[in-house]
C-alpha positions as CSV (number, residue, x, y, z in Angstrom):
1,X,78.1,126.5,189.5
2,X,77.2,126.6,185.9
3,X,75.2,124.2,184.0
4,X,76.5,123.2,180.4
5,X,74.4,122.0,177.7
6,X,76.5,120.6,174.9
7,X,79.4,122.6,176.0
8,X,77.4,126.0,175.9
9,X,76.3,127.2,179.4
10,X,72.9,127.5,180.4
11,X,73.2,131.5,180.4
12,X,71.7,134.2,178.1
13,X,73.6,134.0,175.1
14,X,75.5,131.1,176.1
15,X,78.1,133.7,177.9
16,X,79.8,132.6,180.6
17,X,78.7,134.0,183.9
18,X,80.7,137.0,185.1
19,X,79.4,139.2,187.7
20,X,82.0,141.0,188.3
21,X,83.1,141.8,184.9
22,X,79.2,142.5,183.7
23,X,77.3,145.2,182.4
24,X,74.1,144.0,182.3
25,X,72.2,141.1,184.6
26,X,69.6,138.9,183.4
27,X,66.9,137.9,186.0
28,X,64.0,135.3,185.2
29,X,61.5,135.9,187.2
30,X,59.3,132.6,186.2
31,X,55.4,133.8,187.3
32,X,51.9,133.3,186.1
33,X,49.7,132.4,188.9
34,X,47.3,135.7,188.2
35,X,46.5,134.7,184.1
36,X,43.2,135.2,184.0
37,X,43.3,133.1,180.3
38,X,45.6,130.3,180.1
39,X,48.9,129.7,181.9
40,X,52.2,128.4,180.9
41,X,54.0,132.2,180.8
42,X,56.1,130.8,184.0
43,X,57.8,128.5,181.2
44,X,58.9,131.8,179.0
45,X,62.1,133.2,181.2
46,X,63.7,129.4,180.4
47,X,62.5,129.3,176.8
48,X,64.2,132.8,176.5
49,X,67.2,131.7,177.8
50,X,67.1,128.3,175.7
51,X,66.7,130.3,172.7
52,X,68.9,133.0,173.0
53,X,71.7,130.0,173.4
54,X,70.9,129.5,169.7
55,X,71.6,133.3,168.4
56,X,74.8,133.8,166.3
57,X,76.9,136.3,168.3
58,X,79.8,136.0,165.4
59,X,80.2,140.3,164.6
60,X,81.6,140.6,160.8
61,X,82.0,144.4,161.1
62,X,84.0,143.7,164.1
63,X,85.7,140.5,163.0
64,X,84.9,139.2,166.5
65,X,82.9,136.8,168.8
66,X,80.5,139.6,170.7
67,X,79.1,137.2,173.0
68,X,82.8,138.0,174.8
69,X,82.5,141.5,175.1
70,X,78.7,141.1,176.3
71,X,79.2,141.6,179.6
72,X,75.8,139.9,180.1
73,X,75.6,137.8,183.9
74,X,72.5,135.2,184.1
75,X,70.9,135.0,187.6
76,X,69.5,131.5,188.3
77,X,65.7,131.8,187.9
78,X,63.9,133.4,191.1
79,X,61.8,130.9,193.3
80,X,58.4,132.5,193.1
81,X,55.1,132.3,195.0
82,X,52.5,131.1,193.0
83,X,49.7,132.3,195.3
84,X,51.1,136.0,196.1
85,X,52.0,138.4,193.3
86,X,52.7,141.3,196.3
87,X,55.2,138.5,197.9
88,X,56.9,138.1,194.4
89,X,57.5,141.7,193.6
90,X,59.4,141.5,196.9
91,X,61.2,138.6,195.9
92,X,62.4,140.9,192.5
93,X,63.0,143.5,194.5
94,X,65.0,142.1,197.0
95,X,67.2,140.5,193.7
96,X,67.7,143.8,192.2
97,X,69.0,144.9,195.0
């Protein structure tokens, strides 16, 4: 199901999620629990996302709306392990796949 914020979905680019029809997948993988300085990095997969909703996908040379040729699909955000980088690396894995 996808989540709309002010009529634009939550998905990189504001694209609406195709999988089938997609070139390119998106995976947030939200993880910081081995910072050594500081933490907050977990928050940067969403910020990405939120921002990237704000980019102007409007193509002059092509007279077009690009963001519709994309062919971009946004996974939901992985659950991670805060306590076990190995553990998360299988979770990524096992989401490539």
């Amino acid at each position: 199901m996808e989540i709309f914020h002010k009529g634009v979905p939550r998905t990189f680019l504001g694209v609406p999620n195709d999988l089938k029809g997609s070139k390119y997948v998106v995976l947030s993988a939200p993880y910081d629990s081995t910072a050594s300085y500081g933490v907050g990095q977990r928050a940067g997969p969403h910020a990405i996302i939120e921002a990237s909703r704000q980019v102007e996908t409007w193509d002059i040379e092509l007279g077009m709306d690009a963001s519709q040729k994309a062919g971009i699909y946004t996974e939901d955000e992985l659950e991670c392990d805060r306590g076990d980088p190995e553990r998360n690396c299988g979770f990524i894995e096992e989401a490539v796949e």
